[in-house]
ZATI-458040 format. One record per residue (C-alpha): residue number from 1; residue in three letters; x, y, z. Coordinates in steps of 0.05 Angstrom, whole numbers, plus 5000, padded with zeros to 4 digits. Example, Ala and Ser with C-alpha at 12.3 -4.5 7.8 and 13.67 -1.06 7.14 Angstrom:
<sites>
{1, Ala, {5246, 4910, 5156}}
{2, Ser, {5273, 4979, 5143}}
</sites>
This chain:
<sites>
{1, Unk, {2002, 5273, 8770}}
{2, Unk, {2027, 5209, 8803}}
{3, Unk, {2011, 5171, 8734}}
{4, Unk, {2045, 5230, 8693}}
{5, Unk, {2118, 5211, 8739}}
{6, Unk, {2109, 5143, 8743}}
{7, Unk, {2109, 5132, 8656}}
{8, Unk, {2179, 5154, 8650}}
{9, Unk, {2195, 5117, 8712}}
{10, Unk, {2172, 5053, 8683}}
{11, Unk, {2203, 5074, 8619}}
{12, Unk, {2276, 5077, 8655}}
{13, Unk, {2274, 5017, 8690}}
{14, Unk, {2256, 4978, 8619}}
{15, Unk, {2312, 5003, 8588}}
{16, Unk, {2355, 4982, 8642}}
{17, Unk, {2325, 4922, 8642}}
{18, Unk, {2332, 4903, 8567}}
{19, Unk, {2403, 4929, 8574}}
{20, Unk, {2421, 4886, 8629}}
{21, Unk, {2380, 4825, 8597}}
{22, Unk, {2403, 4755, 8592}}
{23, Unk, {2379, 4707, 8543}}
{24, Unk, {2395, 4646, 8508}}
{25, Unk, {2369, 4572, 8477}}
{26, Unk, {2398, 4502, 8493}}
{27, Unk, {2405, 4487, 8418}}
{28, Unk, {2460, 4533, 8382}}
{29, Unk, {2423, 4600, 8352}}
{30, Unk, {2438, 4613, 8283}}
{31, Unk, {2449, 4687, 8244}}
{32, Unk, {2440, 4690, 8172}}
{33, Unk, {2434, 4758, 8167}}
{34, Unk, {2441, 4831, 8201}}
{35, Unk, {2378, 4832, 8221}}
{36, Unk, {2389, 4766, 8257}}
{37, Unk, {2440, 4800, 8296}}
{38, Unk, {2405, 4861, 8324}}
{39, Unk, {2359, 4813, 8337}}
{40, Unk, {2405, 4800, 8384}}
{41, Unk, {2433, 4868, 8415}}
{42, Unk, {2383, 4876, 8482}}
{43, Unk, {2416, 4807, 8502}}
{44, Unk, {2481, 4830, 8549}}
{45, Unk, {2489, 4768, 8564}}
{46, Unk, {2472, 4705, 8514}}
{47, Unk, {2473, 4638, 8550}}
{48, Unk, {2497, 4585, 8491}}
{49, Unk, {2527, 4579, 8425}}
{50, Unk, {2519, 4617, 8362}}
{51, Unk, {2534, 4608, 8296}}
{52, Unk, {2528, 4641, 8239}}
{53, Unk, {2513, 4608, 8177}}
{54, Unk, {2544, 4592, 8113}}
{55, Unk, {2503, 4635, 8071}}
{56, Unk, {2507, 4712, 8108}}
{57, Unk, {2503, 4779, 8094}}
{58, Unk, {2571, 4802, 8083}}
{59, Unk, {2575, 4844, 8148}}
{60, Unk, {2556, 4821, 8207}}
{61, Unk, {2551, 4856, 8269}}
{62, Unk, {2541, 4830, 8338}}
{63, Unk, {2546, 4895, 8385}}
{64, Unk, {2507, 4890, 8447}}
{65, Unk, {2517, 4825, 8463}}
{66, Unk, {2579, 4836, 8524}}
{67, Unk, {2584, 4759, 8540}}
{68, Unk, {2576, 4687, 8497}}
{69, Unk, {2567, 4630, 8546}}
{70, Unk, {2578, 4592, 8502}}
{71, Unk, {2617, 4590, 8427}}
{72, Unk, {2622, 4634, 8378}}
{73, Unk, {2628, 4594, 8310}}
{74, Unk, {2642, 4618, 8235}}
{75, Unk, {2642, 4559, 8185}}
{76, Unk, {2658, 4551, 8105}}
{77, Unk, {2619, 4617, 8098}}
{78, Unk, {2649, 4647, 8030}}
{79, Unk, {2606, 4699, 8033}}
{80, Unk, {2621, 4745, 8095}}
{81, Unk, {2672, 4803, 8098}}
{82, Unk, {2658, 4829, 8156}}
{83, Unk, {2660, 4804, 8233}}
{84, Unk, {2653, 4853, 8281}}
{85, Unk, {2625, 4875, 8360}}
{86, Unk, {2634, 4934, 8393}}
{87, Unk, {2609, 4909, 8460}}
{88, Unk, {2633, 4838, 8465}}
{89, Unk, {2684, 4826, 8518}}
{90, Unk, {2684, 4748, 8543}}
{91, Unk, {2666, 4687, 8503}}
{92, Unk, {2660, 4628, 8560}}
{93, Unk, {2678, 4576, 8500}}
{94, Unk, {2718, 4577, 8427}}
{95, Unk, {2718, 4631, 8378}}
{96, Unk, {2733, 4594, 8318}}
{97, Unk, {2735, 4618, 8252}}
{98, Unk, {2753, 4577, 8196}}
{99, Unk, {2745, 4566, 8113}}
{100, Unk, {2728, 4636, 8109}}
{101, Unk, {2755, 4664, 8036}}
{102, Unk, {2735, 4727, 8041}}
{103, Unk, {2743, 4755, 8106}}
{104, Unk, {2782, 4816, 8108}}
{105, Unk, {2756, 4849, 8177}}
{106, Unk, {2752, 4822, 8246}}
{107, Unk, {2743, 4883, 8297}}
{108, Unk, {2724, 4861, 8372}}
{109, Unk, {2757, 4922, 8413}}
{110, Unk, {2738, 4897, 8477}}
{111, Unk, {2747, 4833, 8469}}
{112, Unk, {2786, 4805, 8532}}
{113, Unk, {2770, 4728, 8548}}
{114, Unk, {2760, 4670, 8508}}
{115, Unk, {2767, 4594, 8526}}
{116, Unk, {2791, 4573, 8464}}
{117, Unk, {2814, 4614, 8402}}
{118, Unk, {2812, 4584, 8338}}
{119, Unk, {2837, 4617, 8266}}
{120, Unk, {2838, 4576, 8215}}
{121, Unk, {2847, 4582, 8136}}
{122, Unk, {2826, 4653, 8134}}
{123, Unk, {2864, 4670, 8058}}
{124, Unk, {2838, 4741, 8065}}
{125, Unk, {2843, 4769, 8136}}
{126, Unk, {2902, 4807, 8132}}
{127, Unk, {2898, 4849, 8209}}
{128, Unk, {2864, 4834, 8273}}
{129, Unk, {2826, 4893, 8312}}
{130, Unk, {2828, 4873, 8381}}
{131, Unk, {2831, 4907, 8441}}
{132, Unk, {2879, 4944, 8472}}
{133, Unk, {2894, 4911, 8510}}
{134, Unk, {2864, 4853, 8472}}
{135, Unk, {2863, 4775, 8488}}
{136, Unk, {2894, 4768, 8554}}
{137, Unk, {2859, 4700, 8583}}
{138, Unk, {2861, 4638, 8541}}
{139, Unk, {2871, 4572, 8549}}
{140, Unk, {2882, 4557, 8475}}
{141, Unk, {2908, 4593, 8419}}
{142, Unk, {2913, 4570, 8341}}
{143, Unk, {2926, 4610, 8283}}
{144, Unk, {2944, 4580, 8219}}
{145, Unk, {2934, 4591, 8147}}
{146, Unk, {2917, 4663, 8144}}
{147, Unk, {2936, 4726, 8121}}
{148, Unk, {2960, 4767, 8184}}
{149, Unk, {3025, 4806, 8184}}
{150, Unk, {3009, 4816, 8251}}
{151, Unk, {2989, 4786, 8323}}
{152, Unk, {2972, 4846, 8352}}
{153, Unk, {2915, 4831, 8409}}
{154, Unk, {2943, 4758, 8419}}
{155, Unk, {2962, 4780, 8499}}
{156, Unk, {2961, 4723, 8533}}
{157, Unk, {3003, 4707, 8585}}
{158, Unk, {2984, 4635, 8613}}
{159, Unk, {2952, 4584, 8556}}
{160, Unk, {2959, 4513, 8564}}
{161, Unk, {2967, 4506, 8475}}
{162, Unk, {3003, 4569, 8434}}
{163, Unk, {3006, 4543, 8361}}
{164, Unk, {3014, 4589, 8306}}
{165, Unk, {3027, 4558, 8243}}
{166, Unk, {3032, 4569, 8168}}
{167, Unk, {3020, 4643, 8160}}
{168, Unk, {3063, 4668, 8111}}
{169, Unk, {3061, 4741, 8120}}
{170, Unk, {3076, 4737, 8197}}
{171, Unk, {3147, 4764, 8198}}
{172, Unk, {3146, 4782, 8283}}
{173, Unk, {3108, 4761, 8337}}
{174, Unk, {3130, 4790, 8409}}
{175, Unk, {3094, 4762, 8467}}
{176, Unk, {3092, 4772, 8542}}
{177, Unk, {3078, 4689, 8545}}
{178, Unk, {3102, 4664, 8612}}
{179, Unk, {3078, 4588, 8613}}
{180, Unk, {3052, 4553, 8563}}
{181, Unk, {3032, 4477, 8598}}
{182, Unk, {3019, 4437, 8540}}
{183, Unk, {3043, 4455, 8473}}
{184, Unk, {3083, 4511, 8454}}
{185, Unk, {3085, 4505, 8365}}
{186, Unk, {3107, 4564, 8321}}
{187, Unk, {3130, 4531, 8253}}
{188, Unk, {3124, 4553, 8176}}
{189, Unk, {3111, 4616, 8184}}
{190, Unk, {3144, 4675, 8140}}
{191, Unk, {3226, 4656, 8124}}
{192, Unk, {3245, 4727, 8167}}
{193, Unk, {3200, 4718, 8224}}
{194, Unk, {3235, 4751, 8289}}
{195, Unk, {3203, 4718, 8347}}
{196, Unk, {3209, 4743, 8424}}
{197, Unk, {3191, 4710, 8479}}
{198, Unk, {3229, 4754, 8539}}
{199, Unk, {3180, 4731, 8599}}
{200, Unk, {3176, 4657, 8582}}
{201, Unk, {3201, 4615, 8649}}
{202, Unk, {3169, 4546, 8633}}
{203, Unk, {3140, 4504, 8578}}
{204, Unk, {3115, 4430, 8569}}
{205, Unk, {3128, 4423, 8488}}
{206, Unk, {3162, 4464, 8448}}
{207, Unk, {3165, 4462, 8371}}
{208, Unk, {3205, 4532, 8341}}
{209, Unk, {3211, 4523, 8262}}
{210, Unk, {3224, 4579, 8198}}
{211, Unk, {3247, 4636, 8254}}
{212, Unk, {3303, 4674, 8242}}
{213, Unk, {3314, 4711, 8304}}
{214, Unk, {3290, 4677, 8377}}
{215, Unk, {3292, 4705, 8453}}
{216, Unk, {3278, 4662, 8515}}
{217, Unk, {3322, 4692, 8563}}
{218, Unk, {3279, 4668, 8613}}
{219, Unk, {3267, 4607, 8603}}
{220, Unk, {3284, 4564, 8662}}
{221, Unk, {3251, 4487, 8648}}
{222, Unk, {3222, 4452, 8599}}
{223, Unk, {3176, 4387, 8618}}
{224, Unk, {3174, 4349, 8551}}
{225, Unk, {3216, 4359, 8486}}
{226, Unk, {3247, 4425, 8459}}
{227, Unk, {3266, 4421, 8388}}
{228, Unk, {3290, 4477, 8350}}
{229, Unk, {3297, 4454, 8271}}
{230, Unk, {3296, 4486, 8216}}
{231, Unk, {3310, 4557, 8224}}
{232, Unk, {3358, 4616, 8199}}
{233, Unk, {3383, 4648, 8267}}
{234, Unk, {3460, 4643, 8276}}
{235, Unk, {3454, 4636, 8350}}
{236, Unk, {3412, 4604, 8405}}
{237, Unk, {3407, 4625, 8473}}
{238, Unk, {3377, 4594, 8536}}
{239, Unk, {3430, 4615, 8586}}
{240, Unk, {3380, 4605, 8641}}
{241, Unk, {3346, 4534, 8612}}
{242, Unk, {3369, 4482, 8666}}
{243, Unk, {3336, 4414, 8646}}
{244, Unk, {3281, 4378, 8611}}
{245, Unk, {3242, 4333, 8654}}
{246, Unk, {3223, 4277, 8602}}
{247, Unk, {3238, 4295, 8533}}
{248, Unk, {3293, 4313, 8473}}
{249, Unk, {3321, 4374, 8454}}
{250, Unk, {3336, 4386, 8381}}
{251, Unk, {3371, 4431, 8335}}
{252, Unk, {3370, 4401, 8262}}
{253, Unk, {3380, 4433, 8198}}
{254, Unk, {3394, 4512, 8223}}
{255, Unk, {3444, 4520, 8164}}
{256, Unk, {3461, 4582, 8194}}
{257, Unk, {3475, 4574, 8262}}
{258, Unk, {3543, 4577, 8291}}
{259, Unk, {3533, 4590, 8368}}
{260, Unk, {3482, 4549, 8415}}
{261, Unk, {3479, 4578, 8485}}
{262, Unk, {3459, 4524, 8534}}
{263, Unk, {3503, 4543, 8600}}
{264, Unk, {3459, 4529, 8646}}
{265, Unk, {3436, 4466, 8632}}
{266, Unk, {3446, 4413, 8671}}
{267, Unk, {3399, 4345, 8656}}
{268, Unk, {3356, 4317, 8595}}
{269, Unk, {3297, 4283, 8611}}
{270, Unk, {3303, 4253, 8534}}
{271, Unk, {3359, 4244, 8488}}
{272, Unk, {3398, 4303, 8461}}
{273, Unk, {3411, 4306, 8376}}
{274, Unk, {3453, 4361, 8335}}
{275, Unk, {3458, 4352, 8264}}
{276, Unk, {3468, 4379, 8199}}
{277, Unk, {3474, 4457, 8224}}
{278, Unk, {3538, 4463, 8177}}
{279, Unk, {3553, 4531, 8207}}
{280, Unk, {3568, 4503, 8277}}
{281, Unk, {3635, 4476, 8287}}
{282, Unk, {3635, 4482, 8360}}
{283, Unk, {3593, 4448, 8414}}
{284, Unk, {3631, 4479, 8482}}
{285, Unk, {3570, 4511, 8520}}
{286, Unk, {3546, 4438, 8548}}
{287, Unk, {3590, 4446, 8606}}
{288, Unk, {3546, 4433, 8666}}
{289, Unk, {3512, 4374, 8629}}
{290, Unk, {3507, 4320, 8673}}
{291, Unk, {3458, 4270, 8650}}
{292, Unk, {3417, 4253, 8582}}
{293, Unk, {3366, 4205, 8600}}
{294, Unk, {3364, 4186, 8522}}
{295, Unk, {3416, 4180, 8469}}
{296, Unk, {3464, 4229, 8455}}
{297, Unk, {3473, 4238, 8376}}
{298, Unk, {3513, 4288, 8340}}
{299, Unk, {3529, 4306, 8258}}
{300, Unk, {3560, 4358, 8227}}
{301, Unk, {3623, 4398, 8213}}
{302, Unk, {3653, 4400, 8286}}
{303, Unk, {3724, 4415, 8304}}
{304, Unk, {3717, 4421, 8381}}
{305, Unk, {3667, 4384, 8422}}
{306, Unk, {3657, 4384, 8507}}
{307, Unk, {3618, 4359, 8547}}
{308, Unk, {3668, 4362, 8617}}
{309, Unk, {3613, 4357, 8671}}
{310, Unk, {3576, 4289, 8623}}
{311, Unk, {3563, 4227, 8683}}
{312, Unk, {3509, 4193, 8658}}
{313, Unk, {3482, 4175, 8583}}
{314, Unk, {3428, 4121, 8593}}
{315, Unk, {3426, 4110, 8509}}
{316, Unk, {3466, 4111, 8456}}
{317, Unk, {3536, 4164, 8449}}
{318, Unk, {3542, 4176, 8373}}
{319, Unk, {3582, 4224, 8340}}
{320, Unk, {3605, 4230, 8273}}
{321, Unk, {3643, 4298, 8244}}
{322, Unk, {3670, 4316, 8171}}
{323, Unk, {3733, 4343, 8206}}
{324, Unk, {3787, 4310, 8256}}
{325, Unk, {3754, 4299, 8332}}
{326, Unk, {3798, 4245, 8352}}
{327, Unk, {3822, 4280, 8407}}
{328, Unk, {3746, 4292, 8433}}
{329, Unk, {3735, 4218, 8422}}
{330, Unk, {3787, 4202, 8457}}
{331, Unk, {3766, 4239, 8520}}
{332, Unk, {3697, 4212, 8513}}
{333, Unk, {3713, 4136, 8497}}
{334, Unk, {3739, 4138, 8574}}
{335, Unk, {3661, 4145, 8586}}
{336, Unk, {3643, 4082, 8553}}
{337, Unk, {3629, 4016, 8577}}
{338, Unk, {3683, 3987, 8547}}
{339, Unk, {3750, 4017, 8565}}
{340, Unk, {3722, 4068, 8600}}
{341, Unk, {3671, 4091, 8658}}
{342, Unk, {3614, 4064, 8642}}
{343, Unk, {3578, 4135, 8651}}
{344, Unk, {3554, 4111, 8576}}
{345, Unk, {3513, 4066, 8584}}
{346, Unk, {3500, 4057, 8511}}
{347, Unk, {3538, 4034, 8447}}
{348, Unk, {3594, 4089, 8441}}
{349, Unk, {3609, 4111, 8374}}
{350, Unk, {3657, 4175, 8362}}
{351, Unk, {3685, 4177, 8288}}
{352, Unk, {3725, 4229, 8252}}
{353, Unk, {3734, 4256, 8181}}
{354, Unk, {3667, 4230, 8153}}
{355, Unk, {3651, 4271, 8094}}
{356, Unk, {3582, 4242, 8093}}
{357, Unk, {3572, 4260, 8174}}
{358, Unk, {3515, 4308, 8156}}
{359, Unk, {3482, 4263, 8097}}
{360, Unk, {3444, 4217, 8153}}
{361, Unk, {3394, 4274, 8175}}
{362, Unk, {3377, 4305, 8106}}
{363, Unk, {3390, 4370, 8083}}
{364, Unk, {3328, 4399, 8070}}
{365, Unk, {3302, 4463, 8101}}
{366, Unk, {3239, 4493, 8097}}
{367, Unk, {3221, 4565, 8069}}
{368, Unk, {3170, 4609, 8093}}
{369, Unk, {3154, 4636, 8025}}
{370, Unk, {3151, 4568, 7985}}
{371, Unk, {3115, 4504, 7973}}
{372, Unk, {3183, 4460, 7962}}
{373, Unk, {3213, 4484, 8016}}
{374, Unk, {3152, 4470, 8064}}
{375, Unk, {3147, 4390, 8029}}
{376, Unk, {3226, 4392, 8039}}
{377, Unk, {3212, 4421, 8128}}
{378, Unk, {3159, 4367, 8126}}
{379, Unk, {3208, 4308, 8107}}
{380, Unk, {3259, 4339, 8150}}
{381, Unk, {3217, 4333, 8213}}
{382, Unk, {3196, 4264, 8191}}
{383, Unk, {3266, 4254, 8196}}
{384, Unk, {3277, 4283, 8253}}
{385, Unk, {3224, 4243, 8296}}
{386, Unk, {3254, 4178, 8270}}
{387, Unk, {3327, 4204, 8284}}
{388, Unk, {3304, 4220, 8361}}
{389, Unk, {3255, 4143, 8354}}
{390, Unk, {3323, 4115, 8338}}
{391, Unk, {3365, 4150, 8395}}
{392, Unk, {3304, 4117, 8440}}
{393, Unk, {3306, 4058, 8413}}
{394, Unk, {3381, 4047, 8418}}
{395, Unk, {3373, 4070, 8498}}
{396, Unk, {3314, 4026, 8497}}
{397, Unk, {3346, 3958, 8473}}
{398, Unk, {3406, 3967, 8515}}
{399, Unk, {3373, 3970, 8572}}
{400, Unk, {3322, 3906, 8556}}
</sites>
């Protein structure tokens, strides 16, 4: 009788046990097939990396597994179709899939953690089936070159890198992002992209490129450089933005943008350049601006330029306009070192009616949908970074 009880007994407490099971190898484990896989289902827990190979079936399924110590790593397989787990919930390193033609499926429900995510040149994968809630702890997130219409199960709120790049189809992206403490990189992406960031307070980089609608209402400081160039929204807002420790802001080639919101703002840790948004004829929200600690250059079709509360320019003042400012330049020469101030402590250059004002900073602007217009973004930003070089330069040799 005691025998009879104990069987199922034992029974019980095995399949607990293989349930609750960790395993594992110090060299990365590789799955070439389904049967691989299950191989690996009684492991809850699987203490290093695994990869699955180059040559696959074309669905592979990881359920049972619940936690990767390790990475998770799809490479140049042109083979595989199918990704999925419907146990898998924290992966201690980087998911990274990438050069994977035909994947059309990635379904991870309870997915929740990952170190590092990594997407990369995934042609086919047109939807992500994550969560809910999805991804909410990351430290890194890239996505670039694939199909996705859509972010949804990108939830994170705190990452140190958010770069989402060149995917054509990915016309909104609405995130509950609050800091992002390294770099902060949406660019190329599709032409009508609406992009809202409404809990964003602080940021160390930040690149925003090919968006036609932005929100950052919250945003309150920005440690390095903010540049927002080439894109198609008609205004900017950052009423609550109040300075950028160390680096530039930007906004070059919007061709559409007639308003920039920037009330708040009072220092520049960098230099400060507007050019060549032809739709913007007046720069009047700078007016708690106190200090650039680069140059400040400006191009374009302006009529009416302040800057009232301006103290201190360590660079280079440069402004150049198609139309008449020589009432603005006026106000600001009384800045300069010479017959002014000396807040400037720069060259000071304020010129009006130059019809070639906006010809210095190119014209080109990039197009979601395009290859020419991506070559003509590229050579824009190239630009761009030797406009801002210059602006630090001219600071640079002034002060030597």
């Amino acid at each position: 009788m005691f025998t009879k009880n104990l069987i199922p007994v034992l029974a019980a407490v095995g399949s607990v046990a293989a349930q609750s099971s960790t395993c594992g190898s110090k060299n990365p484990t590789t799955i070439n097939s389904q049967a691989d896989a299950t191989g690996l289902a009684s492991c809850t827990t699987f203490n290093g990396d695994i990869v699955i190979g180059e040559e696959t079936d074309t669905k592979i399924d990881l359920s049972g597994v619940r936690r990767i110590r390790g990475d998770l790593t799809v490479l140049n397989n042109a083979g595989i179709t199918t990704l999925s787990s419907s146990d898998l919930s924290t992966i201690d390193g980087t998911l990274q899939l990438q050069n994977l033609t035909l994947l059309t499926s990635l379904t991870l429900p309870a997915l929740s953690s990952v170190d590092t995510v990594l997407f990369q040149s995934l042609p086919a994968l047109a939807t992500l089936t994550i969560g809910p809630p999805g991804i909410t702890k990351a430290k890194s997130v890239t996505i670039t070159d694939t199909f996705l219409a859509s972010l949804a199960g990108i939830n994170v709120q705190d990452v140190e890198t958010l770069d989402i790049n060149n995917n054509r189809r990915l016309n909104d992206f609405s995130t509950s992002i609050r800091t992002v403490s390294k770099v902060l990189k949406i660019s190329a992406n599709n032409k009508n992209m609406t992009l809202s960031m409404p809990d964003l307070a602080w940021a160390a980089n930040m690149e925003i490129a090919n968006v036609t609608t932005f929100n950052i209402p919250a945003l309150s400081a920005v440690n390095g450089s903010a540049r927002f160039d080439f894109n198609y929204f008609k205004t900017f807002s950052a009423p609550n933005l109040t300075k950028t420790e160390d680096g530039d802001i930007s906004f070059v080639g919007n061709p559409e943008l007639n308003e920039i919101d920037l009330s708040s703002l009072t220092s520049i840790g960098g230099g400060l350049l507007i050019a060549n948004n032809t739709a913007l004829d007046e720069v009047t929200s700078f007016q708690k601006l106190k200090t650039v600690g680069g140059a400040l250059k400006m191009r374009g079709n302006f009529t009416n330029i302040e800057f009232p509360s301006l103290n201190d320019v360590k660079g280079a003042f440069d402004i150049s306009s198609t139309t008449d400012i020589s009432a603005d330049c006026d106000e600001f020469k009384k800045l300069s070192r010479t017959g002014g101030g000396g807040q400037i402590q720069g060259t000071f250059k304020c010129e009006s009616d130059n019809e070639d004002a906006n010809e210095d900073t190119g014209t080109g602007t990039s197009a979601g949908g395009s290859g020419s217009g991506q070559k003509d973004a590229a050579a824009g930003l190239m630009l761009n970074t030797a406009l801002l070089a210059g602006c630090a330069f001219a600071g640079i040799s002034f002060l030597l």
